[in-house]
C-alpha positions in Angstrom: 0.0 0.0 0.0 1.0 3.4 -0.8 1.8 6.0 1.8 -0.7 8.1 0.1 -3.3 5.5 1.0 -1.6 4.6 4.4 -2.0 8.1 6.0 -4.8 9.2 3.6 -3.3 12.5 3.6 -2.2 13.6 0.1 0.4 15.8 -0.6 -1.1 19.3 -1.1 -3.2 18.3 2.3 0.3 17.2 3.5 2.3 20.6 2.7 -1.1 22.7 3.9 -1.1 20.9 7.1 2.8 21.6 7.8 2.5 24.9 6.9 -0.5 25.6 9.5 1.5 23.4 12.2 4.5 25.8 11.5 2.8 29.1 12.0 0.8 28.1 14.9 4.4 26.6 16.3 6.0 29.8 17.8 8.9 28.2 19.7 9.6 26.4 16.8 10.6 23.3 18.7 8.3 21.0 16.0 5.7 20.8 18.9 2.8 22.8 19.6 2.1 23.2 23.4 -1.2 24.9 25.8 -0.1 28.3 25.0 0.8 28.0 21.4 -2.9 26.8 20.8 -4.5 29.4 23.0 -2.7 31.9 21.0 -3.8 30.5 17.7 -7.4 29.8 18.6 -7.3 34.0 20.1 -6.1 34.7 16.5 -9.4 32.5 14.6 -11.9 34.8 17.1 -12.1 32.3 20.1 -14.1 33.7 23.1 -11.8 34.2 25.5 -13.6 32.2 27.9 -13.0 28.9 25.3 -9.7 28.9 24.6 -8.0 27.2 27.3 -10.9 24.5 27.2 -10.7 24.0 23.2 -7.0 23.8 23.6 -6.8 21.5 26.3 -9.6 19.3 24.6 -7.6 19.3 21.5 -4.5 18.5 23.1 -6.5 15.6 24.9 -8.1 14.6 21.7 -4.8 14.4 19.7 -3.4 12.4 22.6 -0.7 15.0 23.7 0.0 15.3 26.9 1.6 19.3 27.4 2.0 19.3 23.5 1.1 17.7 20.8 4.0 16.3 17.5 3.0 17.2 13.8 2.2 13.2 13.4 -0.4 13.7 16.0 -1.5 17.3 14.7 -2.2 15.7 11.1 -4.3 12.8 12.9 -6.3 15.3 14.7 -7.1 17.2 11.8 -8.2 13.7 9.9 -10.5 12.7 13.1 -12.3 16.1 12.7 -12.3 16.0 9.1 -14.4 12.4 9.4 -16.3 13.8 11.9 -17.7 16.5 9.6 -17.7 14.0 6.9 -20.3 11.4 8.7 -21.6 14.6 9.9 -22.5 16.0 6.4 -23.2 12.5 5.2 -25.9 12.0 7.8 -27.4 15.9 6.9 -27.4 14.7 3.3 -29.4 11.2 4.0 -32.1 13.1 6.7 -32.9 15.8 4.1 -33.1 13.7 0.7 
């Protein structure tokens, strides 16, 4: 198989995801921690009051503990990206 197939992350989605990782990656130390998140999320229009929770949920989701690697970054972006899929999927079925 592929690593196309393997990750199921093509290359365009591959470069686009590094780049993101990169400029949300301040310290540049190829991890993104709590405060690096916060910051990005405050930058996206994040309450105030949500940051901290959406970051620490995302660093729980991604399976970081204080920070999360680029490897876990792209499979957090994938689990959301199904999520929305089965998501729209289901939309599509209830209103046809």
């Amino acid at each position: 198989m592929d690593e196309k197939k393997k990750s199921n992350v093509g290359l365009k989605d591959k470069i686009k995801l590094n780049e993101l990782f990169k400029s949300i990656d301040k310290s540049h130390d190829n991890k993104i921690d709590i405060d690096e998140l916060v910051y990005a999320l405050e930058q996206i229009g994040v309450t105030e009051q949500k940051r901290l929770q959406r970051a620490r949920r995302i660093l729980n989701e991604s399976g970081g503990q204080s920070s999360i690697t680029f490897r876990q970054f792209i499979n957090y972006a994938l689990q959301q990206e199904n999520k929305l899929r089965l998501l729209f999927k289901n939309l599509d079925l209830d209103s046809s």
